[in-house]
Backbone as a chain_set.jsonl record, in Angstrom:
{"seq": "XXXXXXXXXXXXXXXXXXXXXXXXXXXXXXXXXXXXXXXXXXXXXXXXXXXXXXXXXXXXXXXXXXXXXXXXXXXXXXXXXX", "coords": {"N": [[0.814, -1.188, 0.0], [2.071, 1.432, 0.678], [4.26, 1.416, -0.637], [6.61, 2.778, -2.902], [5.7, 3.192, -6.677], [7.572, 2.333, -8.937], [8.085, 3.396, -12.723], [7.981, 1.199, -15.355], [10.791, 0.197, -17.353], [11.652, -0.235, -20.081], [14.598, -0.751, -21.264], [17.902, -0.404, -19.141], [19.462, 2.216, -17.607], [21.691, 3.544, -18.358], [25.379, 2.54, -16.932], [27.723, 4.002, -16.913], [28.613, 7.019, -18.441], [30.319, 7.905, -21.175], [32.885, 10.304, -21.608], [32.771, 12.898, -23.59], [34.213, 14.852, -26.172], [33.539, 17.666, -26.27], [32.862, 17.984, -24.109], [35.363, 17.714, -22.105], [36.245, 19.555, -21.863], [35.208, 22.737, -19.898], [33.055, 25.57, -20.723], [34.305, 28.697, -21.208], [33.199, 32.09, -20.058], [33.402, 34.742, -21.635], [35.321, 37.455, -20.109], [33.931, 40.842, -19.297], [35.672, 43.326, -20.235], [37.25, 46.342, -18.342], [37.875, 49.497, -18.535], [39.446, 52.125, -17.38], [39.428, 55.515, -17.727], [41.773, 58.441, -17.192], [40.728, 60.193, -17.217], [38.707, 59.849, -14.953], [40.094, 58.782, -12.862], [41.329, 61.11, -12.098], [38.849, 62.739, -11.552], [37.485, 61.453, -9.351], [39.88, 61.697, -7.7], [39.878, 64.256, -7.435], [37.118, 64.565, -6.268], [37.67, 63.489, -3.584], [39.625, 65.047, -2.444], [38.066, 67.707, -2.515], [35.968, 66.948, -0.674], [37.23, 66.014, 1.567], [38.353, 68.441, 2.665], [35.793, 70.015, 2.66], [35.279, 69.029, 5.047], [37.676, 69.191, 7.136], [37.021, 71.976, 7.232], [34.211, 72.062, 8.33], [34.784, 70.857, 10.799], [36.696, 72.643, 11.787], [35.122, 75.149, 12.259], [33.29, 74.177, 13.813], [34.996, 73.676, 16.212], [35.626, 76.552, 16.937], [33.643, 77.679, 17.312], [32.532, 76.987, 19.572], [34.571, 76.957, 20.976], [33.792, 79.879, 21.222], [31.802, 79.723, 22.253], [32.626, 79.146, 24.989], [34.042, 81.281, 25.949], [32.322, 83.387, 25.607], [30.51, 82.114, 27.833], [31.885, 82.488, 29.858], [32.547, 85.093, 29.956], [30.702, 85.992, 30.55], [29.18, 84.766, 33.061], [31.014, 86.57, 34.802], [30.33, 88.732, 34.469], [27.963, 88.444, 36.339], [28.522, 88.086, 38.656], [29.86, 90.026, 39.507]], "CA": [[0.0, 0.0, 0.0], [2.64, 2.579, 1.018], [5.205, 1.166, -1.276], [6.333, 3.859, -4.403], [5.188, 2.872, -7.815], [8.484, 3.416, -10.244], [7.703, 3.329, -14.087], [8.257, 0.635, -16.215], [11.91, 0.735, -18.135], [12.533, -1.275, -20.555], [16.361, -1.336, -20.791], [18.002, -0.412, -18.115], [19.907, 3.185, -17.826], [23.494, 3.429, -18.529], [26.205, 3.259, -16.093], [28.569, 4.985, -17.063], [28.796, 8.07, -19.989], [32.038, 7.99, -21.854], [32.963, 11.813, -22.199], [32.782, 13.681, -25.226], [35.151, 16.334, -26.553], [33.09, 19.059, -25.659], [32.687, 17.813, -22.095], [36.446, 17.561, -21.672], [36.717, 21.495, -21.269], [34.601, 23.763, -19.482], [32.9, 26.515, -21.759], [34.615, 29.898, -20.709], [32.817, 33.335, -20.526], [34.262, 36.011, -21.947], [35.342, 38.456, -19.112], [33.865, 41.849, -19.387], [36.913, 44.634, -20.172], [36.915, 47.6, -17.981], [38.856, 50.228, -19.21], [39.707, 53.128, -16.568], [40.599, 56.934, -18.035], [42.711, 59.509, -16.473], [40.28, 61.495, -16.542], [37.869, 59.273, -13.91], [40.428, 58.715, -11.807], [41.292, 62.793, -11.879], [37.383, 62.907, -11.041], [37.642, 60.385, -7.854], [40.709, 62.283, -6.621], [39.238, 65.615, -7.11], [36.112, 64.677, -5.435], [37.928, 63.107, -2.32], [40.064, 66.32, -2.146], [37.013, 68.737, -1.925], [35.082, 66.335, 0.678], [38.204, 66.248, 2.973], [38.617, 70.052, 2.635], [34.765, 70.649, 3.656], [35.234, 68.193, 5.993], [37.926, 69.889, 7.519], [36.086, 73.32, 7.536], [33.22, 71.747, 9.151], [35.129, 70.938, 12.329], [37.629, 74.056, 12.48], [34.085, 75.897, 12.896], [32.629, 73.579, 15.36], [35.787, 74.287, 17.284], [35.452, 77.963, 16.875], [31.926, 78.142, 17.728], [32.61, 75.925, 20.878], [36.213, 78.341, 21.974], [33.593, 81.368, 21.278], [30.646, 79.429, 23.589], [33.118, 78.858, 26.204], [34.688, 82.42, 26.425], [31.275, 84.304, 26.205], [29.858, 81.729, 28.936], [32.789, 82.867, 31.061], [32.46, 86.974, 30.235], [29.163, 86.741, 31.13], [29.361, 84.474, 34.228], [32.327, 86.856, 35.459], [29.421, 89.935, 34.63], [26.93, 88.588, 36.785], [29.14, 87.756, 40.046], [30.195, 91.603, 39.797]], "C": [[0.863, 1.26, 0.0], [3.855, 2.64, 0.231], [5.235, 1.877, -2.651], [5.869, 2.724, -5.55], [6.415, 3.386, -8.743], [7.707, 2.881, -11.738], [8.543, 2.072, -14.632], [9.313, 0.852, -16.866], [11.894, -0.477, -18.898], [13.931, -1.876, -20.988], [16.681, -0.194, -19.819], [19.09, 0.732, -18.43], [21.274, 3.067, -17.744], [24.001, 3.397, -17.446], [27.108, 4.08, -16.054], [28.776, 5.325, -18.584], [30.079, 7.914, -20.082], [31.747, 9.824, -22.289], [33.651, 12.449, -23.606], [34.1, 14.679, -25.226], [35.075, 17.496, -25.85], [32.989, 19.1, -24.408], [34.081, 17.49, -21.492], [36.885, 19.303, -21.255], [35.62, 22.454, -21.411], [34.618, 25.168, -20.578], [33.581, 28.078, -20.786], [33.887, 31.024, -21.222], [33.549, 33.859, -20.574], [33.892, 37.239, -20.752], [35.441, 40.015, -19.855], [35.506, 42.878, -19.3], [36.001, 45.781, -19.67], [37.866, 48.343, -17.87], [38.524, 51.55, -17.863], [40.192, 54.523, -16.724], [41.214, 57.869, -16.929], [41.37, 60.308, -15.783], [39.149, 61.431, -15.427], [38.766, 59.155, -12.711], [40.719, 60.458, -10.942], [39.665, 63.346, -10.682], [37.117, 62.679, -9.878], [38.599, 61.042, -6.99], [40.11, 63.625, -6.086], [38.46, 65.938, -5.804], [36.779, 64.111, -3.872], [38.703, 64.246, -1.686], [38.937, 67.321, -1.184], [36.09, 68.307, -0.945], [35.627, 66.544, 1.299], [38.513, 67.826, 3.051], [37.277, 70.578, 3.135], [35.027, 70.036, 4.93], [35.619, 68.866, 7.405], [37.111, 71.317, 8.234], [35.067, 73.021, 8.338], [33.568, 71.95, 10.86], [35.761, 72.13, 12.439], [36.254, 74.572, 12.867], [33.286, 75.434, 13.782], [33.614, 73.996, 16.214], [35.601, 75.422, 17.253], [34.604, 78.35, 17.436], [32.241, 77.617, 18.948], [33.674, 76.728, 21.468], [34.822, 79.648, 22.329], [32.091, 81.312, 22.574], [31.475, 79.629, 24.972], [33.482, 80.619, 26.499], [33.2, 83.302, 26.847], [30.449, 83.52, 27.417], [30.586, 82.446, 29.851], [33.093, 84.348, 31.323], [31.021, 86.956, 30.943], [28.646, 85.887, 32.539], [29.998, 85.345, 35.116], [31.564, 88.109, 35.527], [28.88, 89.889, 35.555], [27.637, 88.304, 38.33], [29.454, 89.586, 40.412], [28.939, 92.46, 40.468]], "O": [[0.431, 2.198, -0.67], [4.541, 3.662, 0.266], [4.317, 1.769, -3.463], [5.718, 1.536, -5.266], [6.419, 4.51, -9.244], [6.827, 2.021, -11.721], [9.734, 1.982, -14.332], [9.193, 1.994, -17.31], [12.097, -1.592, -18.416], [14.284, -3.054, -21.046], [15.944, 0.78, -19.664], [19.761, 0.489, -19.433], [21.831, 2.368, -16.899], [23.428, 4.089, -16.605], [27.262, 4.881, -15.132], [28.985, 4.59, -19.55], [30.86, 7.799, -19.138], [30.862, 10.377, -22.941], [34.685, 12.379, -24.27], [34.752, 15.084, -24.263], [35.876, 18.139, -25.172], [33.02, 20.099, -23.69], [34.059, 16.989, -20.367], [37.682, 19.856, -20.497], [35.149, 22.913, -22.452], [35.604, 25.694, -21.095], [33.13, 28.309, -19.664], [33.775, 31.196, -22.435], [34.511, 33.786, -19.81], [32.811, 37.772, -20.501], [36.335, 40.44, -20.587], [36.219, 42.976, -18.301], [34.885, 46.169, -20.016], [38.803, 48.01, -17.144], [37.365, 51.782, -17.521], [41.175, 54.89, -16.079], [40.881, 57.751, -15.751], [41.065, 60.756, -14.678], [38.646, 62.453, -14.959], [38.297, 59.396, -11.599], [40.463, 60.849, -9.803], [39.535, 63.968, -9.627], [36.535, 63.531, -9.207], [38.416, 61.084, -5.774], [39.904, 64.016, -4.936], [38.629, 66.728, -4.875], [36.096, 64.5, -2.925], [38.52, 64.471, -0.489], [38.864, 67.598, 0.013], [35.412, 69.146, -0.352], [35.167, 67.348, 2.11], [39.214, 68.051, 4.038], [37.329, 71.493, 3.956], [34.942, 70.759, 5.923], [34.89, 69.112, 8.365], [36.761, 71.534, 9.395], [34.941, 73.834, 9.253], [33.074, 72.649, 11.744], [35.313, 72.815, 13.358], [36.113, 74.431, 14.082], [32.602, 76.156, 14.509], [33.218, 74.754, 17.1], [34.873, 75.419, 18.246], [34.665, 79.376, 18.114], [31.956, 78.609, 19.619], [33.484, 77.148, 22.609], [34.792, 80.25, 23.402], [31.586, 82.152, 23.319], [30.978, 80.224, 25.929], [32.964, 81.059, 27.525], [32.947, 83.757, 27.963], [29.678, 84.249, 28.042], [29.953, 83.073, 30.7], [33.618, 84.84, 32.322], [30.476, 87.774, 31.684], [27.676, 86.38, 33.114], [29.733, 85.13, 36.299], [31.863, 88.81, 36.494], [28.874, 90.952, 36.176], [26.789, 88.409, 39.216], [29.232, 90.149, 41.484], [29.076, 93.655, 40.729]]}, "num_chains": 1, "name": "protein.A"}
């Protein structure tokens, strides 16, 4: 009852394929060329230049702003004790 049902064969499936020609060497894809100009890499440096240069600027003026918090906290603490 619970036992599979295979299909009918009438001869009986090979054991072993003898390999062909074509199955002696793997088909190779052709690897995409990617060609790189000057003037992309120029582009890539550029742009990493002018990021690290805002970058820069960003913090010098957080420090600045932060020296100019601290000094006017401390003129105007040093007002109100007077």
């Amino acid at each position: 009852m619970f036992l599979p049902k295979y299909p009918d064969s009438p001869t009986p499936p090979p054991t072993h394929i003898t390999p062909t020609a074509a199955d002696s060497a793997p088909a190779r894809r052709p690897v995409p060329q990617i060609s790189v100009s000057t003037g992309a890499v120029a582009a890539v440096l550029l742009g990493g230049v002018v990021l690290t240069a805002l970058l820069a600027a960003v913090a010098v003026s957080a420090v600045s702003v932060a020296v100019t918090a601290v000094v006017l906290r401390s003129l105007l603490h040093d007002h109100h004790r007077r």
